[in-house]
C-alpha positions as CSV (number, residue, x, y, z in Angstrom):
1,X,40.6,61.5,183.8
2,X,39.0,64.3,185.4
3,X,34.8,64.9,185.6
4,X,33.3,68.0,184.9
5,X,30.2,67.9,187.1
6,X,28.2,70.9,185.5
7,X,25.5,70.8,183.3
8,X,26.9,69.9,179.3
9,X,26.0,72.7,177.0
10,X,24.8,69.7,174.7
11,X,22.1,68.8,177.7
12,X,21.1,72.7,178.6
13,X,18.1,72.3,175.9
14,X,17.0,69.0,177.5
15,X,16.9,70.0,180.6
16,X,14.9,73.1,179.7
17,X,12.5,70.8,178.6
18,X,11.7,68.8,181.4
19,X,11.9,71.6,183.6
20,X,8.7,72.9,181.5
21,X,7.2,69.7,181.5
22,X,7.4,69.6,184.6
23,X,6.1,73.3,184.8
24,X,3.3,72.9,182.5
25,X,2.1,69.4,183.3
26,X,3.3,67.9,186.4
27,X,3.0,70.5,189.1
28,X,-0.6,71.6,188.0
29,X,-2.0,68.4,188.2
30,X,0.2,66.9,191.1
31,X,-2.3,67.4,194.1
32,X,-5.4,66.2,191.4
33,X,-3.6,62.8,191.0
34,X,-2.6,62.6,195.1
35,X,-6.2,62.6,196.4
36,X,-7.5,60.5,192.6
37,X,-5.1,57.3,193.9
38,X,-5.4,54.9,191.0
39,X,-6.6,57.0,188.6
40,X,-4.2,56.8,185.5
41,X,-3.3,60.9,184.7
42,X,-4.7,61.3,181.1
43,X,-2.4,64.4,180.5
44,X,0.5,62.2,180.4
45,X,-0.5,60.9,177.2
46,X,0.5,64.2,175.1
47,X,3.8,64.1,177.0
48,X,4.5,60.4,176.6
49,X,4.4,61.6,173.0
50,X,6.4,64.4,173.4
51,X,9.5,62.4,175.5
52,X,9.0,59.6,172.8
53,X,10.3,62.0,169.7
54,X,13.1,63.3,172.3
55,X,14.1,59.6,173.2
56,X,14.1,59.1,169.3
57,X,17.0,61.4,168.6
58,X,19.3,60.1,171.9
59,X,17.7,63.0,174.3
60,X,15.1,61.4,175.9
61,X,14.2,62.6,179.4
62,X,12.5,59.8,181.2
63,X,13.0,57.2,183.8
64,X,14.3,54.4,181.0
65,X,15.9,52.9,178.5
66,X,19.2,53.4,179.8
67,X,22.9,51.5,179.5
68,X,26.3,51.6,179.2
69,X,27.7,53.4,175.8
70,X,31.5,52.1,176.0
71,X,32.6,54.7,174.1
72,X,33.8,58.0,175.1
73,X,34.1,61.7,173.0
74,X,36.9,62.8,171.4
75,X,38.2,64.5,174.6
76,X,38.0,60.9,176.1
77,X,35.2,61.6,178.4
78,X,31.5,60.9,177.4
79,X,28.2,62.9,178.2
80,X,26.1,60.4,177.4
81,X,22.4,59.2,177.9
82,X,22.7,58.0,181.6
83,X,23.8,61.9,182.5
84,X,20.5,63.0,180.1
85,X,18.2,60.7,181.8
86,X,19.4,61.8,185.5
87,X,19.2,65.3,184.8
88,X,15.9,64.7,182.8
89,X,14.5,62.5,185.8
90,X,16.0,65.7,188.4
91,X,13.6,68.0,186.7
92,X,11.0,65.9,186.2
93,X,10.6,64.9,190.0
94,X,10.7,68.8,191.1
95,X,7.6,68.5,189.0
96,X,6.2,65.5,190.6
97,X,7.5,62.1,191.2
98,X,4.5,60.3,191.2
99,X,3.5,61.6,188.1
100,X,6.9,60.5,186.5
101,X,6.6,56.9,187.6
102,X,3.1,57.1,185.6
103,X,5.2,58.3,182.9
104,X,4.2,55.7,179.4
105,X,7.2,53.2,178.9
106,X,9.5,55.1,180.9
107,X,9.2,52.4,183.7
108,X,12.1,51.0,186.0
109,X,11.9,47.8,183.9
110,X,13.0,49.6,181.0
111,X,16.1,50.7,182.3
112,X,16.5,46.6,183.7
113,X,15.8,45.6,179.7
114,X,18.6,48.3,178.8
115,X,21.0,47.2,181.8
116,X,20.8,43.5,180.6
117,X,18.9,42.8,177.0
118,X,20.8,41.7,174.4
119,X,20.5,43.5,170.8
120,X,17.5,41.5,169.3
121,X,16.0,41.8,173.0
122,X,16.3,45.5,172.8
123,X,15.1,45.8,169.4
124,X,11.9,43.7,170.3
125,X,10.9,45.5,173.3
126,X,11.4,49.0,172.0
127,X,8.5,51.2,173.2
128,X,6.9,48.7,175.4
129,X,6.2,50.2,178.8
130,X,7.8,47.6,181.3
131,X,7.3,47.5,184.9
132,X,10.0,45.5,187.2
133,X,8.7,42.7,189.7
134,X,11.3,41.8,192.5
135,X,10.0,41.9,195.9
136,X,8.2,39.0,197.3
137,X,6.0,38.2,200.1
138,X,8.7,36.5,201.5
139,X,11.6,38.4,200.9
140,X,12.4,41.9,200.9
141,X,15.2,43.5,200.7
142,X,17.2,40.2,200.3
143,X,17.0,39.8,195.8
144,X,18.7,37.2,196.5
145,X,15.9,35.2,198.1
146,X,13.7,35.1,195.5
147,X,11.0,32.0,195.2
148,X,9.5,32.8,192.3
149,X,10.4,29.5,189.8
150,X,10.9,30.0,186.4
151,X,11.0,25.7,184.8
152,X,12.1,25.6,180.6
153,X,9.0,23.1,179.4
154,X,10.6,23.1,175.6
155,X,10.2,26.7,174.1
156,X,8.8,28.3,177.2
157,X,9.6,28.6,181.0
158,X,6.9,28.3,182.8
159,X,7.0,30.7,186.2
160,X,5.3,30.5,189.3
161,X,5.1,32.4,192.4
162,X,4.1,36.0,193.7
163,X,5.3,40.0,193.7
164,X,4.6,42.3,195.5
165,X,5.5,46.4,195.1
166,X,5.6,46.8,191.4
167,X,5.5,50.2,190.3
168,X,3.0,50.7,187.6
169,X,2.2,47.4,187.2
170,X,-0.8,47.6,186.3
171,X,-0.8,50.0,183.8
172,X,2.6,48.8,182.3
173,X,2.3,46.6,178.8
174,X,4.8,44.1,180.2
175,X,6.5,43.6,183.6
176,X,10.7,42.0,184.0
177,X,9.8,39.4,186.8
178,X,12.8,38.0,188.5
179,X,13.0,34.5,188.8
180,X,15.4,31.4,189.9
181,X,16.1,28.4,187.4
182,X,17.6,26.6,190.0
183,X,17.4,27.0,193.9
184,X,19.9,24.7,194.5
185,X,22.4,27.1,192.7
186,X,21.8,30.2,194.8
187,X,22.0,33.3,193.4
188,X,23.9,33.0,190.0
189,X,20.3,31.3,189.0
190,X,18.0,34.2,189.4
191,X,17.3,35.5,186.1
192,X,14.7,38.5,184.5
193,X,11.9,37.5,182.3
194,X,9.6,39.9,180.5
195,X,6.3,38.8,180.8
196,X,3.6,40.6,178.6
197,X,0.0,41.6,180.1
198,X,-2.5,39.1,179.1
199,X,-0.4,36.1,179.6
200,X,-2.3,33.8,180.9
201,X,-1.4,32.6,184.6
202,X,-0.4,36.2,185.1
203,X,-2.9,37.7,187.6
204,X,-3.0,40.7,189.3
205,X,-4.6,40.8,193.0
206,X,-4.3,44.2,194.0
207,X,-3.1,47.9,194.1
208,X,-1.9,49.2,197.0
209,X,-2.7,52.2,198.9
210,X,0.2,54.0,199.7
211,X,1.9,57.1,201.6
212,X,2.9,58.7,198.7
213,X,3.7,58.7,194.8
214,X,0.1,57.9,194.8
215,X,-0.5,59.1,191.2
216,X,1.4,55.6,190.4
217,X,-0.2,52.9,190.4
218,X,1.4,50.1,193.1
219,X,0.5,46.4,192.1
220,X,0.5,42.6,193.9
221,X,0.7,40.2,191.0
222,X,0.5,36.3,191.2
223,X,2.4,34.3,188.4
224,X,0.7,30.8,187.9
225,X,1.8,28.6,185.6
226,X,3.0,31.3,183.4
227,X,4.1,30.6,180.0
228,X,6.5,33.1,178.5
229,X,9.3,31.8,175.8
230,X,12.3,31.2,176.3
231,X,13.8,34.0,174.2
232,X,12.0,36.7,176.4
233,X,15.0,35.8,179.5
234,X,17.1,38.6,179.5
235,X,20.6,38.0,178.7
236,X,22.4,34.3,179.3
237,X,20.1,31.4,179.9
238,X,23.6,29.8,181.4
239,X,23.8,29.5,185.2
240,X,27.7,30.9,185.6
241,X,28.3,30.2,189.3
242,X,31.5,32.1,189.0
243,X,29.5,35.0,187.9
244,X,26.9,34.5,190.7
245,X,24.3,37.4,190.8
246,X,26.5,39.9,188.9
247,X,24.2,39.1,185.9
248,X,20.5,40.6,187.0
249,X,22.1,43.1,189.9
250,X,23.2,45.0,186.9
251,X,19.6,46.4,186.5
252,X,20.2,48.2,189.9
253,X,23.7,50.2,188.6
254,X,20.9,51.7,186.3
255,X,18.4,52.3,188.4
256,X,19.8,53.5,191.6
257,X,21.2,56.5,190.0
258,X,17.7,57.0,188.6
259,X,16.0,57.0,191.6
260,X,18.6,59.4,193.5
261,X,17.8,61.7,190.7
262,X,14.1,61.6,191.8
263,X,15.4,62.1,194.9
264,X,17.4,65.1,193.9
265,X,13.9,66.7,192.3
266,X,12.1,66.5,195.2
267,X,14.5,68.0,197.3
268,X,15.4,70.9,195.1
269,X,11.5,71.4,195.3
270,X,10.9,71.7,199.2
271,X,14.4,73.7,199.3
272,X,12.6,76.2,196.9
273,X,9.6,76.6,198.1
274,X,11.2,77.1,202.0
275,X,13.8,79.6,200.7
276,X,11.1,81.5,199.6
277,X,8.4,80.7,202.4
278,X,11.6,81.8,205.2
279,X,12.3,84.6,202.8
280,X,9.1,86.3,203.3
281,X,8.7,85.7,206.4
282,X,11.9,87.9,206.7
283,X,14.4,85.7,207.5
284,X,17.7,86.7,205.5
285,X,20.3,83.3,204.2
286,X,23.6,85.0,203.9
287,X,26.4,83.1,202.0
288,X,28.9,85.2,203.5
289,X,28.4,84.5,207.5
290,X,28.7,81.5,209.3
291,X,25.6,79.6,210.2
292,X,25.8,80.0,213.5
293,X,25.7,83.5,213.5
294,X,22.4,83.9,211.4
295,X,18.4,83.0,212.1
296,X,18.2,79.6,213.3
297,X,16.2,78.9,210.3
298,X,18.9,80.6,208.2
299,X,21.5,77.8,209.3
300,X,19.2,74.9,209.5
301,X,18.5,75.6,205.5
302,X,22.2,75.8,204.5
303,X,23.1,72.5,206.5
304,X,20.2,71.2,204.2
305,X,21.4,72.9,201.0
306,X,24.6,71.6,201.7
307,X,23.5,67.7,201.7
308,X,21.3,68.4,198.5
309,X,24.5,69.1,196.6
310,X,26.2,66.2,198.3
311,X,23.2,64.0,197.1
312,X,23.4,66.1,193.5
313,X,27.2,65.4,192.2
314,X,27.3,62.0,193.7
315,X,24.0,61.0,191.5
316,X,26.2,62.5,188.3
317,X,29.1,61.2,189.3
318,X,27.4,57.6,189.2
319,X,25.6,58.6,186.2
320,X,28.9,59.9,184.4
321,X,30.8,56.6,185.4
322,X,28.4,54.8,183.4
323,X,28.8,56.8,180.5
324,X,32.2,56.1,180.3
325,X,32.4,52.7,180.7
326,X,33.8,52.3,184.3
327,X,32.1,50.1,187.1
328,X,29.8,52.2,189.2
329,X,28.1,49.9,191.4
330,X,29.5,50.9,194.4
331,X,28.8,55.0,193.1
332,X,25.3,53.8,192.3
333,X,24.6,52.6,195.9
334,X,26.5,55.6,197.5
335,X,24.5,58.3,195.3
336,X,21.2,55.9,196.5
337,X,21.9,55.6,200.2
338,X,22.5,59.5,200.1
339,X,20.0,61.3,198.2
340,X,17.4,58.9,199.4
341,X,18.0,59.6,203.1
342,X,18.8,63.2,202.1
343,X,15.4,63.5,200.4
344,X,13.8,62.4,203.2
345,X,15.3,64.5,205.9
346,X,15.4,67.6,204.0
347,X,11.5,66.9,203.2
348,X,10.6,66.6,206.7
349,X,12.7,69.3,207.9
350,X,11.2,72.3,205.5
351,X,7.7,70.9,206.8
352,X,8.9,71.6,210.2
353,X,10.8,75.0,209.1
354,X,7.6,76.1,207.6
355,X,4.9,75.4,210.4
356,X,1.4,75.0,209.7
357,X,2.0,76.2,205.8
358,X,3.5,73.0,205.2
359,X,1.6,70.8,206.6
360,X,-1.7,71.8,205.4
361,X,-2.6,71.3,202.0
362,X,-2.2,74.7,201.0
363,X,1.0,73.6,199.6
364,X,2.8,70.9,198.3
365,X,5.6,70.8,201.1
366,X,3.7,68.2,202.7
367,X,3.0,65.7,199.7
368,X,7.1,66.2,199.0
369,X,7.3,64.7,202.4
370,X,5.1,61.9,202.1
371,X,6.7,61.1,198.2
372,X,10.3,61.6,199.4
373,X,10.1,58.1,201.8
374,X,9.9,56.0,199.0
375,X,12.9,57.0,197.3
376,X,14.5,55.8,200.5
377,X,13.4,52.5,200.6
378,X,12.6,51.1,197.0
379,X,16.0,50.3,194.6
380,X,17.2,48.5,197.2
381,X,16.3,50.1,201.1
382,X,19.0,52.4,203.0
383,X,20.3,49.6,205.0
384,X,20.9,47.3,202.1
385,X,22.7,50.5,200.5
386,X,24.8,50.2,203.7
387,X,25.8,46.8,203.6
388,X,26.8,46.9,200.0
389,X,29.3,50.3,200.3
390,X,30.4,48.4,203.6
391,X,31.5,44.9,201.5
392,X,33.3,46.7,199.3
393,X,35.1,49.1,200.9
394,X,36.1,46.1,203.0
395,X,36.5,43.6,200.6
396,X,33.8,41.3,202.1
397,X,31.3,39.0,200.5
398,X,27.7,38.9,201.2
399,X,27.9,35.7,203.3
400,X,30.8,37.5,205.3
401,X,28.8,40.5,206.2
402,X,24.9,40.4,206.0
C-alpha cells in the first residue's frame, strides 16, 4: 500500500479555512494575548463556533476529537480525520499556537477521550472542552510514575494527589487526570478519569507563567478526595498486566502527531517571514545551485527548509497510519522527536538570520522562538521520544533501556 503524502483534494477547502482563521483571527491578536498572560482571548468564541459546525460534518479543524477510523476508501487507503485535524492544527499554529491551545473544547484531553473512550463515553462527553493532567511534582517525563490514587468507594473512585502543567486547565469544563488503581501493579494500573470543574476536592493552586504559548492558560491542580463515578474511567476498569500501559499510552499516538503539526505551523511561519526578510535584504535562494555556492544565509535557510519537510511528511505519515488502521506509535514519536526539535532550531536560527528584526518586537520571529520550545518538551520531552524509537527499533523493554 503506497501513501500519497499531498494535500487530498477532499481537505483543500479545510485547509483554506484554517489558513483564514488563522489569517483573520490568530495572527492579529497573537502579540495582544503574549503580553495579556491569562487573559482568556474573547475572539475565540466566534471561532469556537465556527470549528464546532466544521467538526459537525467530519471536517473539523482543531486540536481534538481524534481516533482511529478502521476503515479504509474504496481505493483501500483512507483520508480520514487524523490527516484533517493535522493539517487543520498546521495552519492553525502558523497563526498562533498559543491561541490554538485556547481554542474551546479542542483541548489535548479530547483527543485522550477519542484515543480511549468507549461509545457511551464519547457520546457523553461530546463538546465538553477537556484538558489532560499527567505530569506530577514528582515525576516528569516518566507516565509511568504517577502517584496520583484513584480508590472505587462503591459508585465513585475517589482520587487524590497533585498535577502540574495542564494546558488550559483552567478554562477547560473538564480535565482527563491520570491515575493508578493499584501501585503495586505498576503500570498496567494507571488509568484516565474525566473529572468535571466544580467537583469538589478538585482545586486549582495556580497558573503558571511561562516562556511562551502564553495566550494559554498553564494550571497546577490538587485532587483531594475527589469523587468522580465510576463510569467516567475511560476505557477497561480491568487491570490487564499483560496489557501493561498499552491502555492510557494510546492517548499519546493521538497527540504526538498533533503537537508535531503545531510544530510544523510554527516553523512554516518563521521560514516565511525570513524568506522574505533575507529576500529584501537582497539575498537571492536559488533551487538550482548548491548551497555552498550561494549567500551564507541562502544555504543556512535551505538546510532549514529541508528539515521542515522532513518534520512535515513524517507528521502525515503518522497521521495517515492512523487513518488506516495500522499501529503508529513508533511514527507518532518519530514525527514528535523531529518536528519538535526541528521547530525549535529552525525558530532560533531565523532569529539569528534576521538580526535585530527578530529579536525585537517588531515582529513575531521572536515569540515563534519562545512558543516553538514547548512543542519540544510537552507530549512526552525529546529524550523520552528517544528512548522510545530506541526500544523499538531494538526490541527492548522499558526496564531494559531507561
Amino acid at each position: 500500500m503506497t501513501i500519497n503524502l499531498e494535500i487530498p483534494k477532499k481537505f483543500e477547502a479545510l485547509v483554506d479555512r484554517a489558513h483564514q482563521a488563522a489569517e483573520a483571527f490568530f495572527r492579529p491578536n497573537s502579540r495582544k494575548y503574549d503580553r495579556s498572560e491569562h487573559t482568556y482571548p474573547t475572539e475565540l468564541d466566534t471561532l469556537a463556533a465556527l470549528l464546532d459546525g466544521l467538526n459537525a460534518t467530519g471536517n473539523g479543524a482543531g486540536a481534538g476529537g481524534v481516533r482511529r477510523s478502521g476503515t479504509t476508501g474504496g481505493d483501500g487507503v483512507s483520508n480520514g480525520a487524523n490527516l484533517a485535524v493535522a493539517l487543520g492544527t498546521m495552519e492553525m499554529c502558523w497563526g498562533d499556537v498559543g491561541l490554538l491551545l485556547s481554542m474551546p473544547r479542542q483541548g489535548l484531553g479530547n483527543a485522550a477521550i477519542a484515543a480511549v473512550a468507549n461509545e457511551e463515553q464519547r457520546k457523553r462527553f461530546a463538546g465538553i472542552w477537556a484538558a489532560m493532567a499527567i505530569t506530577e511534582p514528582d515525576c516528569g517525563s516518566d507516565s509511568a510514575a504517577i502517584r496520583t490514587t484513584a480508590t472505587l468507594d462503591g459508585d465513585h473512585y475517589v482520587l487524590n494527589g497533585e498535577k502540574i502543567f495542564v494546558t488550559s486547565g483552567e478554562r477547560a469544563g473538564a480535565v482527563v487526570v491520570w491515575a493508578t488503581l493499584d501501585k503495586s501493579k505498576g503500570r498496567a494500573a494507571i488509568k484516565s478519569f474525566v473529572v468535571e470543574r466544580g467537583t469538589p476536592g478538585f482545586e486549582l493552586v495556580r497558573l503558571e507563567h511561562k516562556l511562551g504559548i502564553r495566550a494559554s492558560d498553564t494550571a497546577h491542580f490538587r485532587l483531594d478526595n475527589v469523587r468522580v463515578p465510576r463510569e467516567n474511567l475511560l476505557g477497561s476498569p480491568e487491570i490487564n498486566t499483560e496489557q501493561g500501559f498499552a491502555g492510557v499510552m494510546q492517548t499519546f499516538d493521538n497527540t504526538r502527531p498533533l503537537v508535531a503539526a503545531m510544530a510544523v505551523g510554527v516553523a512554516r511561519a518563521a521560514l516565511e517571514e525570513t524568506r522574505r526578510t533575507i529576500e529584501e535584504a537582497g539575498v537571492e535562494i536559488s533551487y538550482d545551485r548548491p548551497p555552498h555556492t550561494q549567500h551564507a544565509a541562502a544555504a543556512a535557510f535551505l538546510a532549514m527548509e529541508a528539515d521542515f519537510e522532513a518534520s512535515y511528511l513524517l507528521t502525515l505519515e503518522a497521521a495517515w497510519m492512523a487513518d488506516n488502521n495500522k499501529p503508529n506509535s513508533l511514527h507518532a514519536s518519530y514525527a514528535k522527536a523531529k518536528a519538535g526539535r526541528s521547530a525549535t532550531d529552525i525558530t532560533l536560527r531565523c532569529v539569528e538570520l534576521c538580526g535585530t528584526l527578530a529579536y525585537s518586537e517588531s515582529s513575531l520571529l521572536e515569540k515563534w522562538a519562545r512558543d516553538a520550545k514547548i512543542l519540544d518538551i510537552f507530549e512526552g520531552t525529546q529524550q523520552i521520544q528517544q528512548l522510545i524509537v530506541a526500544r523499538r527499533l531494538l526490541g527492548k523493554t522499558s526496564a531494559e533501556l531507561k
